[in-house]
N, C-alpha and C positions, 0 to 999 in steps of 0.2 A: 504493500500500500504506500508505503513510504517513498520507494522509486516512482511507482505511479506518479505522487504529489511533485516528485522534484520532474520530471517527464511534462508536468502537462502545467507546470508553471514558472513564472522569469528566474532566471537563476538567482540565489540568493532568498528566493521568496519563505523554502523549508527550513527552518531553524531545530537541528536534532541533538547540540548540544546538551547532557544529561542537566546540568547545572541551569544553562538559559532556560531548557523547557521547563523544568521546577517553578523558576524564578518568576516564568509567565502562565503559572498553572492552577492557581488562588486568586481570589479578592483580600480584602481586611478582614476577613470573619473569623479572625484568629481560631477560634472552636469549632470551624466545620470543616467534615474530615476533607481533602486532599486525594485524587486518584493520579496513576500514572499515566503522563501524556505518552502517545506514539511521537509527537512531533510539532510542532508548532507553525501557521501559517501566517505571514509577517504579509496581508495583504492589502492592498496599493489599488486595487480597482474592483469594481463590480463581477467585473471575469474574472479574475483572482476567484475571490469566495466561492461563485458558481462552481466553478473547474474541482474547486477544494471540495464540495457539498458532492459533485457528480462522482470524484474521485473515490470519498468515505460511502456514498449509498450502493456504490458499486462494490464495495469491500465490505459492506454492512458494519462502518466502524462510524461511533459516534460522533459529532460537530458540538463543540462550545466557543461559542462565540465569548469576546471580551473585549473590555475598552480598553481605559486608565487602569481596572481592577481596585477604586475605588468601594467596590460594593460591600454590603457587609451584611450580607446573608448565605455567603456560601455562591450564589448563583453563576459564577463564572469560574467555580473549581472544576477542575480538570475529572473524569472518570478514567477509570482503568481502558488503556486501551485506545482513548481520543484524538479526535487531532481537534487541538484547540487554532480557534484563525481569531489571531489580536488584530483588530481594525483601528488602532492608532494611528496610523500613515495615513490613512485615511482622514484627512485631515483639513479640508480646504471646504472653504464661504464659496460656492458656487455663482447667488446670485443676492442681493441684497433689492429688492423691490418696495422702493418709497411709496408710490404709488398705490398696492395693494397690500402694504400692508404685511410683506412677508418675506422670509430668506430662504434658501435651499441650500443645505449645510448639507458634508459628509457626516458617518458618524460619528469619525475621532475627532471631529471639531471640539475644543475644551469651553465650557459652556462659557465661562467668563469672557473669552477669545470673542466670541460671540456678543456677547452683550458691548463689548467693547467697540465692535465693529459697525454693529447698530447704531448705537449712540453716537456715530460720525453725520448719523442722515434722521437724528430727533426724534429715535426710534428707542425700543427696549424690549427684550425678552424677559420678562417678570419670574419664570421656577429658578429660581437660584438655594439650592442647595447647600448643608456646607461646606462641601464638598468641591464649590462651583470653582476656586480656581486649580481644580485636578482633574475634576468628573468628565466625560465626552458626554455629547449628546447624545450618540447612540446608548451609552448606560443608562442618562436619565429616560428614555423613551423605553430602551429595556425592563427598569423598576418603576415608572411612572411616578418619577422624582418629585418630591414637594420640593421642600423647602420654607426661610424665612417669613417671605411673603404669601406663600398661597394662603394664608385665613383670608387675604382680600382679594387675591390673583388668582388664584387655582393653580391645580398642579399642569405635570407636562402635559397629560392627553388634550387639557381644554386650550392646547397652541398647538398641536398636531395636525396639520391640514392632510399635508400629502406621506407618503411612504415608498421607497421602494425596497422591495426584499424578496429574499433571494428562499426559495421554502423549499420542505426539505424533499424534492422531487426534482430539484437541482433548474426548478425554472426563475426566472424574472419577472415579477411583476410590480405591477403600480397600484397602491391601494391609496382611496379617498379622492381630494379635490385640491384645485388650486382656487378656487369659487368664494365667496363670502357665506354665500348658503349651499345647499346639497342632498337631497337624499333618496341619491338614487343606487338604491342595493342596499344591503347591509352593511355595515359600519365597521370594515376588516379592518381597516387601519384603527382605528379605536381599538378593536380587540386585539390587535396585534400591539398597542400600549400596553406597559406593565408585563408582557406574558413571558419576560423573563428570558427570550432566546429558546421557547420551546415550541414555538409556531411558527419562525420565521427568522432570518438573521435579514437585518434593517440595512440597508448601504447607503440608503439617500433618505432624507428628511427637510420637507418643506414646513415651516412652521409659523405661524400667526405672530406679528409685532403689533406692539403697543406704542402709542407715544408718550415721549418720557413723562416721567411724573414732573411735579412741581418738588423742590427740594423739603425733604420730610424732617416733621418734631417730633426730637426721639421725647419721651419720658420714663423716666427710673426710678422703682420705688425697691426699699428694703425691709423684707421681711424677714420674723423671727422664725420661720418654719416653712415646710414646703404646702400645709394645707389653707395656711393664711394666705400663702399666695395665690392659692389656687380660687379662693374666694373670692380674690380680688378680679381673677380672672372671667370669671363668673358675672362679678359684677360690669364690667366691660361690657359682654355681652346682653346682659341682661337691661343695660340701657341702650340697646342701639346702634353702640360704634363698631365697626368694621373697622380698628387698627390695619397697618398695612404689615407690619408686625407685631406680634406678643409674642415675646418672649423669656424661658423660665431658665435663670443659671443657678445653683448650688453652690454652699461655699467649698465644695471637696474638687468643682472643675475651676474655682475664680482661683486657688488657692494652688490648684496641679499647674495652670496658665501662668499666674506669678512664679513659681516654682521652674519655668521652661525659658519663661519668656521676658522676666524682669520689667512686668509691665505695670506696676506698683498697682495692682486693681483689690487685693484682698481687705475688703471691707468689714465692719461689723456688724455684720448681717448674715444669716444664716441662707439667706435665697434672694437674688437680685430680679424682679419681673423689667423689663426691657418692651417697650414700646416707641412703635410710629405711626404718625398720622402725615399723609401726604396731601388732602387738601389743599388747596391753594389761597391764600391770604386769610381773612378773619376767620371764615371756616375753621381755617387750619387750627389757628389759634386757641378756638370753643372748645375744638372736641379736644385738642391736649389739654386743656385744663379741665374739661369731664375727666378724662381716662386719671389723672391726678384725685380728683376728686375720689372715683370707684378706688383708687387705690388707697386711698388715706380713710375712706369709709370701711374698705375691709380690715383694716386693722395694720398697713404699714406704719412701720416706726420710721419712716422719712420717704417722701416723694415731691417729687419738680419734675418741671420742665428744665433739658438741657440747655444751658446756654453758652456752651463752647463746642463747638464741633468737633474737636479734636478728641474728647472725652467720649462724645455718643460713640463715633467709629470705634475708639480702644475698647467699651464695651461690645459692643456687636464683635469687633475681630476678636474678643476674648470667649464669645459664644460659639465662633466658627472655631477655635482651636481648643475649645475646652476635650473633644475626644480624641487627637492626637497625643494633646498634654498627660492626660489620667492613662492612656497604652505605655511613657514611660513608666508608670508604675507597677505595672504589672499584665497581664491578660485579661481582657474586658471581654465578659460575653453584653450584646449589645442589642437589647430591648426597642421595638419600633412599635408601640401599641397606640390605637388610638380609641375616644370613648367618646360618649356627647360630652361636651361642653359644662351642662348642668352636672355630672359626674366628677368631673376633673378635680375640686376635691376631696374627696372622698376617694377617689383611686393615686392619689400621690400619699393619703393618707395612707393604705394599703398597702402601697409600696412599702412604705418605711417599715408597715408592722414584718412584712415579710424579711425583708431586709435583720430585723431586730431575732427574729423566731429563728432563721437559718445562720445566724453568725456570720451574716456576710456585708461588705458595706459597699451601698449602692450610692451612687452619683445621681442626682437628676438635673436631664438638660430636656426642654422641651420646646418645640411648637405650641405653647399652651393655648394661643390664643383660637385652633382649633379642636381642641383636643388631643394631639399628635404627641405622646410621650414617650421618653428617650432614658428611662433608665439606666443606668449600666453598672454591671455589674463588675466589681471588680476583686482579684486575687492577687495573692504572693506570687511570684518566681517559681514554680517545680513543687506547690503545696498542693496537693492531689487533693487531701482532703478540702480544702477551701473548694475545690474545683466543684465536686460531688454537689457540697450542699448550694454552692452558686447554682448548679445545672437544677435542683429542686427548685431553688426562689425561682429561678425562670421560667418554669414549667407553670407555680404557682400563683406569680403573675399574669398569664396568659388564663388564666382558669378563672379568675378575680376581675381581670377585662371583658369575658363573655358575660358574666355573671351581670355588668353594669353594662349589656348591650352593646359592646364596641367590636371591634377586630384585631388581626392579631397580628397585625403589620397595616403600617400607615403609608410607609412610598419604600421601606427599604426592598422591597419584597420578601416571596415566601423561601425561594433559595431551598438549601437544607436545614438553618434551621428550627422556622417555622413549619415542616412541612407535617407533621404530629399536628402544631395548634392549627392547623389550616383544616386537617381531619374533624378537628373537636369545633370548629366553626360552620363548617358546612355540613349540611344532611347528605347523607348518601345520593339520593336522586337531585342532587346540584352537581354534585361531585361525578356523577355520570354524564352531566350533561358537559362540565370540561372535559372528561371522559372521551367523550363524541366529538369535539369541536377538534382537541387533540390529532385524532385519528383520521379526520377529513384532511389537517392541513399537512397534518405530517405523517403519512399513512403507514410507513415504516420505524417510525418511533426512534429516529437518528439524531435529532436537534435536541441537545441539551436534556441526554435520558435523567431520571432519577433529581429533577428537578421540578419543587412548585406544588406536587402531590404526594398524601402521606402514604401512597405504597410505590411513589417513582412512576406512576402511568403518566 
């Protein structure tokens, strides 16, 4: 299979190094297991992928598609046997169209690259992850990436216009629109968001821009706990405002950040809530001082409006690096659940009791201001036992989220895993019905086996 690959693609494209293919054979999900690759495909073009998809269904060997390897559910781990195709090179702004409103990017375009490029023509891509200045876009369309802003933007599928991908029958096709409206067929490209690399490997993506915002008012409040904050969050919504961010940091990531990064932020506060409002003029102004208001009425012990710039960014960049900083410490298994709103707290409350009953001490960062929480879990260095009773709280967690109605993954996806809570989440005849959907697009079960489903279908 291997000669085949190097035979039917540009030289240099198969990479069989034992060590590089290791190195490009994971995501971040430090805890989920790891298979051995056949080889790796370093590919540069739509033909690339194809050739690769025709070469493995003719050898009946599996395809895992991967970006940056940002992910952190397991989903771009390698199985026994694979040829994983890294679409990094894949890398180039196709078309940037002011006019309607939209860009056609490869997949390894890096999402910030992107937004960067946009914003030359008064434009923005809104999923920003936190990821965004490493993630590709083909990952966030793979896990149907939140992010920061989605409480007021939405995630990636609601900017997915068009798709091209490559399925696993080794043909080309174009799913969706370049249109403002559309519906004609079923909505493949939507389904083909999120689904992780087991319906389709993605190579081209046209996607929906925004015009920029108006410059946003962060506001910061400090609370003595994670369920105060969470009330406060509550209260946010329960007046009204659509922040453009809510955001929840912990003092064990402000504290892991200072600890990395010398960025004098650790407070005396036990949980920092983080907010923006992007309004434009007096607007903007009201609802920051509501969002202070709901914060100083749930019980923070100090909230404002920012009034240095420089301050709001080293918050927020302290929220994008709080889970690099806490991986110095040790192995993080790493929680994506999310619940209603009205829940949030009383499931961060839960968190903690769990955290207390398993001896394990968990970090919380969240997307609070949709629900989207980010626990994490963290260990010693080589302490097996921490490991065990982490692997329990995690378990138990996700049993505690159904319980208050929620899911068991917010945007990281289901990977490996969640693929257990994905079980305890869905009824059997849902779980048929991806079942089916599965086996129409990828009728040989090649594309990313043993992923997204709790028996690997």
């Amino acid at each position: 299979m291997v000669e085949a690959l190097c035979a039917a693609l540009p030289r240099g494209s198969v990479l069989r190094d034992t060590d590089v293919v290791a190195g490009l054979s994971h995501d971040e999900a430090e805890w989920a297991p790891v298979g051995r690759a056949a080889a790796v495909v370093r590919a540069r073009s739509t033909e690339d992928v194809r050739r690769t998809v025709e070469v493995c269904l003719h050898h009946g060997a599996p395809v895992v598609a991967r970006g940056a390897g940002t992910g952190l559910s397991g989903g771009a781990n390698a199985v026994d046997g694979c040829v994983v195709v890294a679409l990094d090179r894949m890398a180039s702004i196709l078309e940037i169209n002011p006019l309607e409103g939209l860009a056609v990017v490869q997949p390894g375009v890096v999402n910030d690259d992107l937004r960067a490029a946009v914003a030359e023509h008064g434009l923005w891509y809104p999923p920003d992850p936190a990821s965004s200045p490493w993630s590709t876009i083909g990952g966030n369309v793979a896990t149907n990436a939140g992010g920061l802003c989605c409480v007021k933007y939405g995630v990636t599928r609601d900017y997915v216009l068009a798709l091209e991908v490559v399925t696993g029958t080794a043909e080309v096709v174009r799913l969706g629109r370049r249109t403002a409206k559309g519906v004609a067929g079923y909505d493949l490209a939507g389904l083909v968001v999120g689904s992780e690399g087991t319906l389709g490997i993605v190579t081209e993506v046209t996607v929906r821009l925004r015009p920029l915002p108006a410059p946003a008012i962060t506001v910061a409040g400090y609370f003595s706990d994670v369920v105060t904050a969470g009330e406060a969050v509550r209260a946010v919504a329960a007046a009204g405002i659509t922040p453009s961010a809510l955001e929840l940091v912990d003092r064990h990531c402000l504290r892991a950040v200072d600890a990395w990064k010398n960025m004098g932020l650790s407070l005396e506060a036990d949980v920092v809530l983080l907010a923006r409002v992007d309004e434009p003029g007096a607007r903007g102004e009201e609802l920051a001082d509501q969002v202070v208001g709901c914060f100083r009425g749930a019980g923070a012990t100090w909230a404002e409006r920012s009034t240095d710039p420089e301050e709001a960014e080293a918050l927020f960049a302290a929220r994008r690096l709080a889970y690099p900083a806490l991986e110095r410490l040790g192995p993080v298994l790493t929680e994506d659940v999310c619940v209603p709103r009205e829940h949030v707290p009383a499931m961060l409350g839960r968190i903690e009791e769990i955290g207390r009953s398993h001896a394990v001490t968990i970090a919380n960062i969240a997307h609070a201001g949709d629900g989207n929480l980010h626990p994490l879990l963290i260990t010693g260095h080589g302490d097996e036992a921490a490991r065990a009773r982490a692997q329990l709280a995690f378990e138990e967690i996700l049993d505690a989220v159904l319980a208050f109605g929620g899911t068991v993954t917010g945007e990281h996806g289901v990977g490996i895993l969640k693929a257990d809570g994905l079980g305890r989440e869905l009824s059997p005849a849902v779980l048929a019905l991806h079942r089916a959907v599965k086996g129409a697009l990828d009728p040989h079960g090649i594309l990313n086996p043993g992923k997204a489903f709790p028996d690997g279908a």
